[in-house]
Each structure stands twice: as structure tokens, then as C-alpha cells.
N, C-alpha and C positions, 0 to 999 in steps of 0.2 A: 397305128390304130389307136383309138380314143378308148379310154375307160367305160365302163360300164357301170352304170348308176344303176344301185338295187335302190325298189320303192318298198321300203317299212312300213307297214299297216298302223294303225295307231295304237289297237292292243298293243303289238309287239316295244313301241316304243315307251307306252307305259310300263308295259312291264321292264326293262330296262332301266328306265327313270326310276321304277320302285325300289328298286335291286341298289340304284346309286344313294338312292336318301337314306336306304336301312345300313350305310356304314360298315354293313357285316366284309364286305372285299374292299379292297381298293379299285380304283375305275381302270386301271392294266387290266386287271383281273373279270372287272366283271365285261368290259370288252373281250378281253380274250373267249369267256366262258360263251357270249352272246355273236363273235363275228364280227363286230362294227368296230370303228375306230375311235379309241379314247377320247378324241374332242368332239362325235356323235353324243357318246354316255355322258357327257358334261351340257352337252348343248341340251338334250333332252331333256335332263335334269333340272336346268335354269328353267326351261319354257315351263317344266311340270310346277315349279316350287314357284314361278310368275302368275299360273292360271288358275292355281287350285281357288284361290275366291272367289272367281265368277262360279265356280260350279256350286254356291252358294248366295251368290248375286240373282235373285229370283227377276231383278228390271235389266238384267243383261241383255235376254231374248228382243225385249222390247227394244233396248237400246238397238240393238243391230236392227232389228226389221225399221226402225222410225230412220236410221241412218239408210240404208236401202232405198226406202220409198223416196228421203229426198235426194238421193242423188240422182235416182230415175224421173223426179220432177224439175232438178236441175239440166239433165238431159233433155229433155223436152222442151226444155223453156231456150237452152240454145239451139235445138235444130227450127223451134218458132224463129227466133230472134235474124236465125237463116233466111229463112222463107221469105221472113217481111222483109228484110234489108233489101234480099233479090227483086219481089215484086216492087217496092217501093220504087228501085232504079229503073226496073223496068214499064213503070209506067209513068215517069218521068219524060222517058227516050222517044 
């Protein structure tokens, strides 16, 4: 039988990650106190102490949606690029 992946909500993993930055336990402990395993409360912790600027980055939003739109224009631009190569052969033959 295979494991069972529990899915952590993002509250829960903040709070977890807060508990790891405030130093008050060690990450045994605050594992133990939380459920999860030791290299969860370290892994959460690094993502927390990596993102905390964009939550202050006010052109983040923008950056993501401007990266979005063009990779949905990049999309399009290869199922075009499909289309034509097809008809172009096909109206060759």
C-alpha cells in the first residue's frame, strides 16, 4: 500500500513557517507539536522567508498576469504556426 499525502492549506503552513522563524522551539519540536515532518517545517520556512517581498512587490500581480497573457499568445501563435504548415502542404498536394 502507498502512503497517504495529507494536503496542508496555506494558513496552516504559515502558521507553521511562523512558529519556525520565531525561534521560540526548535523544528523537532515544532514538528512534533504541528504533525508534519521536520524537513516540511524547514521547507515551509525557506518558501516563507523567499516570498515574503513579493507581498510587498505591488508589480508582482502585473508581472504574473503580463507572463500569463503571453504565454497564452505564445500558445496560439504555435497551434497558428500548425494550421498553416498543414494547409500550406495541403494545398501544395
Amino acid at each position: 500500500m502507498g502512503k497517504i499525502r495529507k494536503k496542508h492549506s496555506p494558513q496552516f503552513k504559515a502558521k507553521v513557517a511562523l512558529a519556525a522563524i520565531q525561534n521560540d522551539e526548535t523544528i523537532a519540536q515544532i514538528a512534533s507539536r504541528f504533525g508534519v515532518h521536520p524537513n516540511m517545517v524547514s521547507a515551509w520556512k525557506r518558501q516563507m522567508l523567499e516570498g515574503v517581498a513579493d507581498i510587498f512587490d505591488k508589480n508582482q500581480k502585473h508581472k504574473n498576469q503580463a507572463q500569463a497573457e503571453t504565454n497564452e499568445l505564445y500558445r496560439q501563435i504555435g497551434k497558428l504556426k500548425v494550421e498553416n504548415d498543414f494547409l500550406s502542404r495541403k494545398l501544395v498536394s
